[in-house]
PALUM-11784 format. One line per 2 residues: number of its first residue (from 1); their letters; for each residue x, z, y of C-alpha. Coordinates in steps of 0.2 Angstrom, whole numbers. Layout:
# PALUM-11784
NUM> a> X Z Y; ...
***
This chain:
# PALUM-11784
1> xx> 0 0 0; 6 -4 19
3> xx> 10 11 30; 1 11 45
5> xx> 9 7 62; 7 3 78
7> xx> 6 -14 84; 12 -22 100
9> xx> 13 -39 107; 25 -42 124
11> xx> 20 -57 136; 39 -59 142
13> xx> 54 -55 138; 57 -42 153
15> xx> 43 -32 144; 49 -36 125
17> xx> 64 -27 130; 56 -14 140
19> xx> 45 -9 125; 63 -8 116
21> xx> 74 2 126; 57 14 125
23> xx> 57 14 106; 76 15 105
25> xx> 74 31 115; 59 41 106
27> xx> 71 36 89; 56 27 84
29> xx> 57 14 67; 52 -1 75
31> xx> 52 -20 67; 53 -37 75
33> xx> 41 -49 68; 41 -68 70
35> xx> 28 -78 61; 29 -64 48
37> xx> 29 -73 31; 44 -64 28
39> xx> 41 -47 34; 22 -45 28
41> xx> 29 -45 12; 40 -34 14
43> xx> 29 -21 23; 16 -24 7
45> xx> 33 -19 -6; 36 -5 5
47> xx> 52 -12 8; 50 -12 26
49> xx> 44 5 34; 42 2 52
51> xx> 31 16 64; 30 0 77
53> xx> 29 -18 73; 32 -28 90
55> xx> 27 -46 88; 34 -59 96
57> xx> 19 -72 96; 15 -71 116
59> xx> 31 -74 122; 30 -92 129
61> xx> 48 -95 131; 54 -92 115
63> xx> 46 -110 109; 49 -129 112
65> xx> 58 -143 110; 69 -149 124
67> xx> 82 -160 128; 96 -150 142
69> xx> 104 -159 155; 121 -161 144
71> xx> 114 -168 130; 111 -154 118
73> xx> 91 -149 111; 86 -132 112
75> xx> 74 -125 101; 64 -109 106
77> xx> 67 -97 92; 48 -96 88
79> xx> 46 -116 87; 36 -115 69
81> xx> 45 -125 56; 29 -137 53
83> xx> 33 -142 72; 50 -146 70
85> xx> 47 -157 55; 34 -167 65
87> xx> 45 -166 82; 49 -183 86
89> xx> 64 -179 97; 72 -169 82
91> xx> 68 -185 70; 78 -195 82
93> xx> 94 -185 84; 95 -173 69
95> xx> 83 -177 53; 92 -167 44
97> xx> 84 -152 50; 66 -158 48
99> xx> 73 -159 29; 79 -143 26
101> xx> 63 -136 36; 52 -147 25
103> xx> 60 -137 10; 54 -121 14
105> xx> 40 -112 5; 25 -123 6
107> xx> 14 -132 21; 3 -119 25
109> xx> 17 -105 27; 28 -118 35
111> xx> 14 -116 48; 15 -100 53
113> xx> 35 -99 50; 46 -100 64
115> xx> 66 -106 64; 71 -94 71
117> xx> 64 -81 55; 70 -95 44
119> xx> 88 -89 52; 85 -73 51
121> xx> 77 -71 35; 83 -57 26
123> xx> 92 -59 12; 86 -56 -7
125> xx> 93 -48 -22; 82 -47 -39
127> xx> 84 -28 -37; 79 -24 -20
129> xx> 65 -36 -19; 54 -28 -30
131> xx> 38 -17 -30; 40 1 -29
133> xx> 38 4 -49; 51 -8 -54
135> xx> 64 0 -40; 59 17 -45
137> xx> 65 11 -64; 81 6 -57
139> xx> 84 19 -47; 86 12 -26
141> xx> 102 2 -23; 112 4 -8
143> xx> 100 -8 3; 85 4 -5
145> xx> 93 19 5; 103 24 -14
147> xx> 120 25 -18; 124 11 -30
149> xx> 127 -10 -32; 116 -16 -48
151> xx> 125 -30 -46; 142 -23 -42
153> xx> 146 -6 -47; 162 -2 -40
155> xx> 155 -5 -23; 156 9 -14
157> xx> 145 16 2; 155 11 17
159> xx> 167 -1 12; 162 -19 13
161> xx> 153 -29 5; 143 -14 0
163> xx> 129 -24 -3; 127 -42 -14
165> xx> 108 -47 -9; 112 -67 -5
167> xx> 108 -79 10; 92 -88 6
169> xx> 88 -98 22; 85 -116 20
171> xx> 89 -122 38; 106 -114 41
173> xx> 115 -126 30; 107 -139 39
175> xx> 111 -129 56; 127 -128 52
177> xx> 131 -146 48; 124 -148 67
179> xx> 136 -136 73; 121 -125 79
181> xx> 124 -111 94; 112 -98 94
183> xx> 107 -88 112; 104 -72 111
185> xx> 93 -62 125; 95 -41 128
187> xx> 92 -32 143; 111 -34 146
189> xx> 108 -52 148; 111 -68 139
191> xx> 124 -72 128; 130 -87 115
193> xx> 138 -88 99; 142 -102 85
195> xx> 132 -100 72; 146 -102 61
197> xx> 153 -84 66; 138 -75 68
199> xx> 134 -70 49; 145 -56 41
201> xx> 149 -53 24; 137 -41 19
203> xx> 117 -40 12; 114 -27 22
205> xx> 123 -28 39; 119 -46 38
207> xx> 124 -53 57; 131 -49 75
209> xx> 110 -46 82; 111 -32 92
211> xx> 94 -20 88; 90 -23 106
213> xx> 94 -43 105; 80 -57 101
215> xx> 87 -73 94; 81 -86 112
217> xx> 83 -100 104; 93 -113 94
219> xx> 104 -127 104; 111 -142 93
221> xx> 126 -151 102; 123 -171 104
223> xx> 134 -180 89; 124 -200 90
225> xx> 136 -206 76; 131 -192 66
227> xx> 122 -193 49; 118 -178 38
229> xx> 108 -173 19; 101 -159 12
231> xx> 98 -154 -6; 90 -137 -16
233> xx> 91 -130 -31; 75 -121 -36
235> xx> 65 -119 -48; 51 -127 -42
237> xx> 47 -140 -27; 39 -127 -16
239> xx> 39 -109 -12; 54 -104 -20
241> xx> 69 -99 -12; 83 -109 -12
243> xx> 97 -108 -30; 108 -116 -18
245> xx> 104 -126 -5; 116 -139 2
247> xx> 120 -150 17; 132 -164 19
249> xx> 136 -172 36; 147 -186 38
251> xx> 154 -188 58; 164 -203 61
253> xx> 181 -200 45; 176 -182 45
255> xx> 163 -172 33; 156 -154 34
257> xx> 147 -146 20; 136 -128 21
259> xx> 128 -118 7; 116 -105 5
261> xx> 110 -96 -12; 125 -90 -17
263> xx> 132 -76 -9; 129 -66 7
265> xx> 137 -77 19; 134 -97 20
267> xx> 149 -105 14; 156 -120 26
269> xx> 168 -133 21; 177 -149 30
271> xx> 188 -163 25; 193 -180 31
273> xx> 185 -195 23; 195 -200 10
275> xx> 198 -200 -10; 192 -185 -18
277> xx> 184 -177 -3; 169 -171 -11
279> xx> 177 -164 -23; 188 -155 -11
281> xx> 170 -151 -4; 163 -144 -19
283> xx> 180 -132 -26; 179 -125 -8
285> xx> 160 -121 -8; 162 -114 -24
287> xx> 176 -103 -20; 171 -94 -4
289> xx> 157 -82 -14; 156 -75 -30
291> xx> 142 -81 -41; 132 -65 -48
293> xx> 116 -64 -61; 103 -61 -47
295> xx> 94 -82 -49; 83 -86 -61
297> xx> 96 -98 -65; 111 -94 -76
299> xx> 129 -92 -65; 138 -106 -74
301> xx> 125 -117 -70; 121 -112 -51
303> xx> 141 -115 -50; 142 -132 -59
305> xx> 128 -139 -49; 139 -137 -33
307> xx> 149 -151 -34; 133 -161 -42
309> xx> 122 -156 -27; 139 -161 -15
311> xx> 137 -179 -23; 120 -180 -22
313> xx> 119 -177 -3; 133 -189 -1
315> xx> 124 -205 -9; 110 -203 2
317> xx> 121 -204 19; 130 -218 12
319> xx> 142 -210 -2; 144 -225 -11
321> xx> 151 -234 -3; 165 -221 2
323> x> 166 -211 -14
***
């Protein structure tokens, strides 16, 4: 059963962050929600106990499409993914993100998700993500509020990576490839980072958001020449979370590829068009995480498909005729 809490919905920033600092200050559990399809779940496993949820859902700036002065399209945070598929300015200068967006969950949750949640999502582990019985039966991990790893268990509490649960966003693969910069807003102001630095290496202290920052809006530089893939792993075509989820970008003799699904950072990789780049690709994907037992696919298999997954993005921007 869902706790009960208090709900508030700011109509600007200056009040978002107002309605913060207040919390911050009474010590009250507060959590942010976008289009909630990934908190409401959360809140139903128990797994999110907030005294205050604070949606973001009236705040018009933090949506739209928009090309900037120098080039670059910004994307308001809360732009819902089903709008970004359809966006014919993204479709133009970056399909690749419509892809990845398009593999997310299903159509009528792609309504109501937003990018920025996509980005943010918190990441899953087959032991935390449970309901209350089956954690009790376990025992809570380290991300639970407990004192162990089911997955590792020499990690120890307060030495990093404490905790395993793994990246499961769809779009930051895709974002990545793009060279996405995400701006942050805080009462302190406005600031920017690359997305590329802005995860850490663990499940539970995820990324450099402050608890007083909102995630603005996403800002993709302008690369014309640019062509880019994505793939998934899952399962099944829609609702499941990505096994791995790859994207490939070719710019001019270069190549970028990003993972998520395995492990709790992305992995990025680059090389220069040439023999045996994909390979190169795939060995350096498959190397920057470990591969634990926490997929309803076996390890050895989520690994192998790497490289696979590498190759079959590159024949669709063009790979045969350079690999």
């Amino acid at each position: 059963m869902t706790a009960a809490f208090d709900l508030h919905r700011p109509r600007s920033l200056d009040a978002l962050h107002a309605l913060l600092d207040g919390l911050a200050r009474r010590q009250q559990r507060f959590a942010i929600s976008a289009g909630g399809t990934d908190l409401v779940p959360q809140l139903k496993l128990g797994l999110a106990t907030p005294e205050v949820l604070v949606s973001l859902g009236a705040i018009p700036a933090l949506r739209g499409i928009t090309r900037e002065p120098d080039g670059r399209v910004r994307i308001g945070a809360m732009t819902p993914l089903a709008t970004i598929i359809a966006d014919p300015l993204l479709h133009a200068v970056a399909p690749v993100l419509g892809e990845a967006a398009a593999r997310v969950a299903s159509a009528p949750i792609r309504e109501r998700a937003t990018l920025g949640g996509n980005v943010l999502a918190d990441h899953r582990c087959n032991f935390f993500n449970q309901s209350p019985l089956n954690r009790a039966a376990h025992g809570p991990c380290f991300k639970a509020g407990g004192d162990v790893c089911h997955i590792v268990k020499s990690a120890v509490r307060g030495q990093l990576p404490q905790c395993q649960a793994r990246i499961v966003s769809d779009t930051t693969p895709a974002l990545l490839v793009l060279d996405a910069e995400l701006q942050m807003h805080s009462p302190r102001g406005e600031r920017r980072i690359a997305l590329a630095d802005f995860h850490l290496g663990d499940g539970i202290e995820r990324h450099r958001l402050a608890a007083d920052e909102v995630l603005l809006a996403i800002t993709l530089p302008s690369r014309p020449g640019r062509v880019a893939a994505y793939e998934k792993l899952a399962a099944r075509a829609n609702l499941d979370f990505p096994s791995l989820g790859i994207a490939l970008a070719r710019d001019g003799d270069r190549l970028h590829a990003a993972m998520t699904g395995i492990g709790v950072r992305p992995a990025s990789a680059r090389a220069a068009l040439a023999d045996g780049a994909l390979a190169t690709l795939g060995e350096s994907l498959a190397s920057a995480n470990p591969v634990y037992d926490q997929d309803g696919f076996p390890r050895d298999y989520r690994k192998r498909m790497i490289a696979a997954y590498v190759r079959k993005a590159a024949r669709r921007i063009g790979g045969d005729a350079w690999t």
